[in-house]
C-alpha positions in Angstrom: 20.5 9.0 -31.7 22.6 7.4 -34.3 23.9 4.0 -34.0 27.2 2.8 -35.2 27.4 -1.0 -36.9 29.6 -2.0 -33.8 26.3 -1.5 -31.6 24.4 -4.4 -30.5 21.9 -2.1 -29.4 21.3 1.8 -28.3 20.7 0.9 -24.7 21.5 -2.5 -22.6 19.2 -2.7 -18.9 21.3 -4.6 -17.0 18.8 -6.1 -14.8 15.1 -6.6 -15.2 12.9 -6.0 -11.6 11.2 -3.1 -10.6 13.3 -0.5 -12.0 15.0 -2.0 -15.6 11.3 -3.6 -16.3 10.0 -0.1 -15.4 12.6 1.5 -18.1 12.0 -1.0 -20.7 8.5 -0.6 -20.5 8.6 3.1 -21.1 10.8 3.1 -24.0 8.5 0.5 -25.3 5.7 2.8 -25.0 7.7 5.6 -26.9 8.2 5.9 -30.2 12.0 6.5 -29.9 13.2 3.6 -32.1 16.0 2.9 -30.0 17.4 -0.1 -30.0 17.4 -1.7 -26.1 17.9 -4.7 -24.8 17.3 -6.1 -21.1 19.0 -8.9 -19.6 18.1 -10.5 -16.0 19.8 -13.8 -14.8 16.2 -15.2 -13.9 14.5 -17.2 -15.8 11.0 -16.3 -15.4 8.9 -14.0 -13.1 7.5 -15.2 -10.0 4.7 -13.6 -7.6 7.5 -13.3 -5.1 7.0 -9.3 -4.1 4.0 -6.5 -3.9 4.6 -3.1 -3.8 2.3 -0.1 -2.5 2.4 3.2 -2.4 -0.3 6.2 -1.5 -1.6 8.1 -4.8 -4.4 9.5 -5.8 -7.7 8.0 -8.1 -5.8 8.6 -11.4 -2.2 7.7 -12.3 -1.4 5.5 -15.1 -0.8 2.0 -12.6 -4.0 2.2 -11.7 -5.4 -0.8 -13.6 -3.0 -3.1 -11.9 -3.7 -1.5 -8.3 -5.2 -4.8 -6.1 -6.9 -3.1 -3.3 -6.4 0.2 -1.2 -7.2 1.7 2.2 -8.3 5.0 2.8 -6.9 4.8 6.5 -3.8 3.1 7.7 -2.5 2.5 11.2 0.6 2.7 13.6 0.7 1.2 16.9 3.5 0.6 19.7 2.8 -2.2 21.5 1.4 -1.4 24.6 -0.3 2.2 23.2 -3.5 2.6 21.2 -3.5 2.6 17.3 -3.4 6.0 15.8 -5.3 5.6 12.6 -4.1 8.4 9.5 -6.4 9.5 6.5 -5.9 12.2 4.3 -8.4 13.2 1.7 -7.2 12.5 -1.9 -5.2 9.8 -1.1 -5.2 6.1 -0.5 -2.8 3.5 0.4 -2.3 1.3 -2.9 -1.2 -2.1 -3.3 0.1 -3.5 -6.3 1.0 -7.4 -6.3 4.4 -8.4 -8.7 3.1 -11.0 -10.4 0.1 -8.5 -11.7 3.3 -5.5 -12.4 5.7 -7.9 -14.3 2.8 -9.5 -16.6 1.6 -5.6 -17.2 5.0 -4.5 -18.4 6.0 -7.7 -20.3 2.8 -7.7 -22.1 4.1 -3.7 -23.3 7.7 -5.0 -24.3 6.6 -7.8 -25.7 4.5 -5.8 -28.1 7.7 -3.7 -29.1 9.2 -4.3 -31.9 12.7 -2.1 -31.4 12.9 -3.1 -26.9 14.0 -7.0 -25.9 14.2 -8.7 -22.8 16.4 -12.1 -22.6 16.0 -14.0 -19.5 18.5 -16.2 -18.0 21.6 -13.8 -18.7 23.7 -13.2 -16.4 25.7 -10.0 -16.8 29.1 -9.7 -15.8 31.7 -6.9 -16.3 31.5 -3.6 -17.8 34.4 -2.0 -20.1 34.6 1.1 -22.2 35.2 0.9 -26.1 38.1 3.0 -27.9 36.1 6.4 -29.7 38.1 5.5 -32.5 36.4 1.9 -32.8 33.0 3.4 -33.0 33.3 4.1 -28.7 30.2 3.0 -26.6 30.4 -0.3 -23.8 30.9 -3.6 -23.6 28.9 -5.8 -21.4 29.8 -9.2 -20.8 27.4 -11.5 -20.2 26.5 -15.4 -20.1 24.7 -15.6 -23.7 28.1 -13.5 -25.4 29.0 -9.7 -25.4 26.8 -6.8 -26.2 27.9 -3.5 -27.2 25.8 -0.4 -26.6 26.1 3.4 -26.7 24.8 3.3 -23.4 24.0 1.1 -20.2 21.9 0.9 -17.2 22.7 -1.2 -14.3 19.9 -1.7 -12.1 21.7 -4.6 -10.7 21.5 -5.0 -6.9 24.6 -5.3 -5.2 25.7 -5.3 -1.3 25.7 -1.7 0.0 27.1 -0.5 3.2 24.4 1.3 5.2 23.9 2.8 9.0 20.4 0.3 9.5 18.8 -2.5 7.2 15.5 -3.3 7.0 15.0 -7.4 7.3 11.1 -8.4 6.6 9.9 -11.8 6.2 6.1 -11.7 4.8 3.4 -14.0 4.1 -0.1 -13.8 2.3 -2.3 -16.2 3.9 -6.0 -17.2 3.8 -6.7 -17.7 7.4 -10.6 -18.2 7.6 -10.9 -14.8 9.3 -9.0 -15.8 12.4 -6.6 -13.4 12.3 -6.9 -10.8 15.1 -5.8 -7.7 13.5 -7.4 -6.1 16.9 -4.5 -7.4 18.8 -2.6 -4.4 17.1 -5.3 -1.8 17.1 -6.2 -2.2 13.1 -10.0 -0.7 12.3 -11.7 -2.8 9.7 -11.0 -1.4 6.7 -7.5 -0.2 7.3 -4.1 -1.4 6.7 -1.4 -1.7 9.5 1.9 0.0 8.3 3.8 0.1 11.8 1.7 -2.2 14.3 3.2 -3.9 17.4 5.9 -1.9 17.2 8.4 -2.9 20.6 12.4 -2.2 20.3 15.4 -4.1 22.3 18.6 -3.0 22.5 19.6 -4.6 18.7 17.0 -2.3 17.4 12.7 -2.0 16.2 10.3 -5.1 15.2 6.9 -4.2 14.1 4.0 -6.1 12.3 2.9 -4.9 8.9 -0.5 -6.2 8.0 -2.3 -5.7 4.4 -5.9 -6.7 5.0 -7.0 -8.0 1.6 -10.0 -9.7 2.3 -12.4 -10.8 5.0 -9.8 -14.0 5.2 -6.8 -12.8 3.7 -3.8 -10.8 4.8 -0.4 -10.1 3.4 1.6 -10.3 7.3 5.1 -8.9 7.5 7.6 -9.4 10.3 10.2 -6.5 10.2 13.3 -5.6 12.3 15.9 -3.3 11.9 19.5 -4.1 12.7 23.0 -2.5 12.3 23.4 -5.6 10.0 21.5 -7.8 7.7 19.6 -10.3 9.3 19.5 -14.1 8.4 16.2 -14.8 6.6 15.5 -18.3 8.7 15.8 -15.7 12.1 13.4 -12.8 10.2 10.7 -16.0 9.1 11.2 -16.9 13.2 10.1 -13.4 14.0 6.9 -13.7 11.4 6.1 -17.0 12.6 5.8 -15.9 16.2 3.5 -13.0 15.2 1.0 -14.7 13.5 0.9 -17.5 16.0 0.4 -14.4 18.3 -2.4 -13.1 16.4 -4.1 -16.4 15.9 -2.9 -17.6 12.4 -0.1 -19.6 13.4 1.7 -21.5 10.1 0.4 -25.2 9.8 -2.8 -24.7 12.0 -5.6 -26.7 9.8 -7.3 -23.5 9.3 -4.0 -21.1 8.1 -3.3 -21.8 4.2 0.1 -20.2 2.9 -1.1 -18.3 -0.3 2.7 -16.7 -1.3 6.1 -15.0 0.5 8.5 -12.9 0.2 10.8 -11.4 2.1 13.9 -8.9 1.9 16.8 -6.6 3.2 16.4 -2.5 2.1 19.5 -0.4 3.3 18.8 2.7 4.9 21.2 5.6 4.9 23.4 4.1 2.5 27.0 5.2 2.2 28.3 6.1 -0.9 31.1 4.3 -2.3 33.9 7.0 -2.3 35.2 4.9 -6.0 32.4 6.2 -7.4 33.2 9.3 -9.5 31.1 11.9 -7.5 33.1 10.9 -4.7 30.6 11.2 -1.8 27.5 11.3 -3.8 25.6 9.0 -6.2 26.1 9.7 -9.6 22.8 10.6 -11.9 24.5 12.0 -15.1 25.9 8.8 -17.0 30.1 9.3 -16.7 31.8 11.1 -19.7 35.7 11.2 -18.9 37.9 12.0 -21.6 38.5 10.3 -24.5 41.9 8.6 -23.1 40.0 6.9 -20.1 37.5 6.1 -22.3 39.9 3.8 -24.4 41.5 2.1 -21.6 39.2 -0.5 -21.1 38.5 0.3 -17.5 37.0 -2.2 -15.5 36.3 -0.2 -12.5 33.8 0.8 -10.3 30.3 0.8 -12.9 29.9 4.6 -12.7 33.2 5.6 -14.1 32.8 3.9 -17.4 31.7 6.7 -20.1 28.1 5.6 -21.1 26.9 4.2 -17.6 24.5 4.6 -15.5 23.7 2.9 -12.1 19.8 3.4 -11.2 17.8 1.0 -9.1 18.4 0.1 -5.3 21.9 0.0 -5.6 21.4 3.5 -7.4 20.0 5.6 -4.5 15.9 5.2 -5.4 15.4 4.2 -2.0 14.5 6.8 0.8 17.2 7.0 3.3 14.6 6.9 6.2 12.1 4.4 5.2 13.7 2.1 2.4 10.8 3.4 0.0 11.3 3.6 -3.6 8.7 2.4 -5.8 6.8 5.4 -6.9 10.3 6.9 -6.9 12.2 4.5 -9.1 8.7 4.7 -11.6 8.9 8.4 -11.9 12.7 7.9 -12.7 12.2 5.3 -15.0 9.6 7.9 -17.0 12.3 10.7 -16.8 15.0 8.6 -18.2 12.7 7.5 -21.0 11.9 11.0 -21.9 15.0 11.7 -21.7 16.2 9.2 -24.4 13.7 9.6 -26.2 14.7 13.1 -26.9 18.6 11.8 -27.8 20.3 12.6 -24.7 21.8 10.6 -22.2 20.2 7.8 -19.8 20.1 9.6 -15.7 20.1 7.8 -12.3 17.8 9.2 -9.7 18.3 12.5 -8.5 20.2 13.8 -5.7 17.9 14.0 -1.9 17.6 17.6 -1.2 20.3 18.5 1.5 18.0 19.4 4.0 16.1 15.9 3.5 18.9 13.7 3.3 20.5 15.4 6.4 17.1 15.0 8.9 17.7 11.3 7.3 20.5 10.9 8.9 20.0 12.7 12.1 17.1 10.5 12.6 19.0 7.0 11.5 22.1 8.1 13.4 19.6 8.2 16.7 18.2 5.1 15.9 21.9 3.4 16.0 22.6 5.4 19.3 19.4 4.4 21.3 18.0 1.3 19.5 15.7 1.1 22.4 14.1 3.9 22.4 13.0 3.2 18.4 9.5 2.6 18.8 9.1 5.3 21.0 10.5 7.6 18.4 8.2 6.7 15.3 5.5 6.2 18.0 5.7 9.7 18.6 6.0 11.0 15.0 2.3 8.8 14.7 1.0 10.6 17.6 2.3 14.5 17.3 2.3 15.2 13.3 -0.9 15.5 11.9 -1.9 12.7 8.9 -1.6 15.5 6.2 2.2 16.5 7.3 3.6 12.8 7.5 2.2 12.0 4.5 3.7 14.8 2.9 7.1 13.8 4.6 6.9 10.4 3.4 6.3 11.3 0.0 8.6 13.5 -0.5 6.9 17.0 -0.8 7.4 18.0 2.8 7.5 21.9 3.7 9.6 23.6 6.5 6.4 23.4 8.8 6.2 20.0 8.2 9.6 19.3 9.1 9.4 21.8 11.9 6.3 19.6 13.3 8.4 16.4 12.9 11.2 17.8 15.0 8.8 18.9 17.5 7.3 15.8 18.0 10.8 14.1 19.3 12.6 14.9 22.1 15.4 17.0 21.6 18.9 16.3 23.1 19.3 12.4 21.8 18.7 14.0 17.9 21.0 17.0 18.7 24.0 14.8 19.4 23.4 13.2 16.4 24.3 16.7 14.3 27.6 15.6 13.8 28.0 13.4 10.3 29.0 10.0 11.8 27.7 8.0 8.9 30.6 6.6 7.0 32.3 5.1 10.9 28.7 3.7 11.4 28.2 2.1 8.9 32.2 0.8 8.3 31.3 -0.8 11.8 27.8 -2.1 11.3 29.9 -3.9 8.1 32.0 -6.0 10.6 29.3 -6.7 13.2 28.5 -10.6 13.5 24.8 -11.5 12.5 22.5 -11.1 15.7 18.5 -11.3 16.1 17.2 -11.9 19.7 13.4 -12.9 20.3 10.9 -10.4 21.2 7.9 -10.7 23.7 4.9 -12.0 21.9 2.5 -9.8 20.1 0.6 -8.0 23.7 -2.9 -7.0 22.9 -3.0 -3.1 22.0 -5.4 -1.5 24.6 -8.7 0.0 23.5 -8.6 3.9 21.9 -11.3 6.5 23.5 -13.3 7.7 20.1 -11.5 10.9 20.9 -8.2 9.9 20.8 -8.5 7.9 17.2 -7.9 10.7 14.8 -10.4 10.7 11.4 -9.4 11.2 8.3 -7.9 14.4 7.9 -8.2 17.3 4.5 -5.3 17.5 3.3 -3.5 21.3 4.1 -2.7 21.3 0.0 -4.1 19.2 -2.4 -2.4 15.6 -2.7 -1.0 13.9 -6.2 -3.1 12.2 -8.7 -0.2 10.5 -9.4 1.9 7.5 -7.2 4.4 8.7 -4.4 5.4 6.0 -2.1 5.4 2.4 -1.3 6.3 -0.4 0.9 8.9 -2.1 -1.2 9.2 -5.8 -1.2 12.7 -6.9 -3.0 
């Protein structure tokens, strides 16, 4: 891909986390010889964030994978655990601070891919064909000029539910009592505690790492984003609740993090798919091009938005990880073959509209939440949620999922309410109330605890989905 003497570079990241390291990493592996350079406003990496996902033994993370669990658990408070398995598959956790190091170390060792921390980036216009054409970034250290650009900047984003979660790794001495929720040794706690009000679902996500350490995650959903002192109010009481409460002489804070993931975002009707996110990088004609537009990101020729704010996040669960690495290869091929940089691709229809469905029945009966996920645990078998979570899911599996909920409440929800939803959810005033402490989950007959389960078709070698942490 040729590069004219205005260009500053071939490609400019436009933020460096998960996804813009991830992209800058691949190209780094390649032998492209394109030019790219990656700006993020922070200064230095911190171990602020983990990510996990379920794969297989063999993908090319792998070194960097911290611990797994063959079995993970979900609980509603007041119900026995149901523990999944499938064969071929584990639940993966990857810590940041082991991720960022990993991917540094490859761009670092690159002699055509940069990364300059402590830019900020700030608007985005489209240079003239005639001057040599390409985009102009402005940004804290002076402007940069590239054929291309991806922003993988996060930005607010109007959504029907967000996903507040305050966690905290913590040595406790091996007081916490992960039997409270129902959690087998040796298994993680994905949805534990679960209990829903009428603002909306709390649960308890627990990462067993050790025999006295834990990663511990308060999370609610809420029609608006949560203050983080009230979601660290809700974490507090849990672990107090399960015998690890912060301060005690024998709790010792090892690292948080915390976070807001939208689900069933909206699409902003500027950008120039209209109602959909845009994956191809713009290319209007050559008279927009040379007006200098500063607009809405995706209508300048040459960009791409990817990331979060791109639509890497699964509508029903906020997941993303394994999706926003498998993009981050793709676009990388991509360029490395001379075409054009590519957001994430579009959610199948039939996916994104059970999304939806389902979200649009959480909004209408908040209260009922945790009974709704609590039967998906229950009535899909291991194999067929895993598959839905991950993205492969066939028409059985989605047939079993529908099954498992009761009907009317999800049938009123056919009708596409989305956009008036979430315009509302915008305006509504920040709100958390408490919850009942953590109550103790009740014991499971042998029979009732399902094992692990062979898969119906064989599961990926490679990674699929995570808990994302940003």
């Amino acid at each position: 891909m040729p590069r004219t003497r205005a260009h500053d570079a071939d490609l400019v990241i436009l933020g460096a986390g998960c996804a813009g390291l991830a992209l800058a990493a691949r190209l780094a592996e390649g032998d492209s010889g394109l030019r790219v350079i990656a700006v993020d406003v922070r200064t230095d990496y911190a171990d602020d964030r983990s990510w996990c996902f379920w794969a297989g033994p063999d993908h090319d993370l792998r070194s960097i994978v911290h611990r797994e669990w063959s079995t993970w658990a979900y609980q509603a408070e007041g119900e026995p655990a149901r523990t999944h398995g499938v064969d071929g598959a584990t639940y993966q956790y990857i810590r940041g601070a082991d991720f960022y190091a990993r991917y540094r170390a490859i761009i670092d060792a690159s002699p055509t891919v940069e990364l300059r921390l402590g830019v900020a980036a700030g608007s985005l216009r489209a240079v003239d064909p005639a001057e040599g054409g390409g985009v102009v970034v402005s940004t804290t250290a002076g402007d940069l000029t590239a054929r291309w650009v991806v922003d993988t900047r996060p930005r607010r984003t109007v959504a029907l539910l967000f996903q507040c979660f305050s966690g905290v790794e913590i040595d406790h001495g091996g007081a916490l009592d992960l039997a409270a929720l129902g959690i087998e040794p040796g298994a993680a706690g994905l949805m534990t505690g679960m209990r829903a009000d009428a603002d909306g679902l709390g649960f308890v996500y627990v990462l067993p790492l050790s025999a006295t350490s834990a990663l511990v995650e308060w999370t609610r959903f809420s029609p608006a984003p949560l203050r983080a002192s009230a979601v660290r109010a809700g974490r507090d009481a849990a672990l107090s609740s399960l015998g690890a409460p912060l301060g005690a002489p024998h709790v010792r804070i090892l690292r948080e993090e915390g976070g807001v993931l939208p689900m069933g975002r909206v699409p902003d009707p500027r950008s120039p798919r209209g109602n959909r996110f845009s994956r191809f990088a713009s290319v209007p004609p050559a008279a927009h091009a040379a007006s200098g537009t500063h607009g809405h990101p995706e209508s300048i020729p040459g960009v791409v938005v990817a990331g979060a704010a791109g639509g890497a996040l699964r509508d029903a669960s906020g997941y993303g990880f394994a999706r926003i690495q498998a993009w981050a290869r793709d676009c990388a091929d991509r360029l490395a073959r001379g075409e054009a940089p590519v957001g994430h691709p579009p959610e199948p229809f039939v996916r994104r509209q059970m999304d939806r469905i389902f979200l649009q029945a959480l909004r209408a009966h908040p209260e009922r939440t945790a009974d709704y996920f609590a039967a998906i645990a229950r009535g899909v078998a291991p194999a067929r949620l895993l598959r839905f979570l991950t993205d492969r899911a066939r028409l059985s599996d989605l047939l079993a999922i529908i099954a498992s909920l009761p009907l009317l409440p999800f049938l009123a929800q056919l009708p596409d309410r989305s956009r008036a939803l979430a315009t509302n959810s915008a305006r509504r005033p920040d709100l958390v109330r408490a919850l009942p402490r953590v109550r103790r989950a009740p014991s499971a007959a042998p029979s009732r605890r399902p094992a692990v389960q062979p898969a119906v078709a064989p599961e990926p070698t490679g990674d699929a989905l995570e808990q994302v942490a940003s």
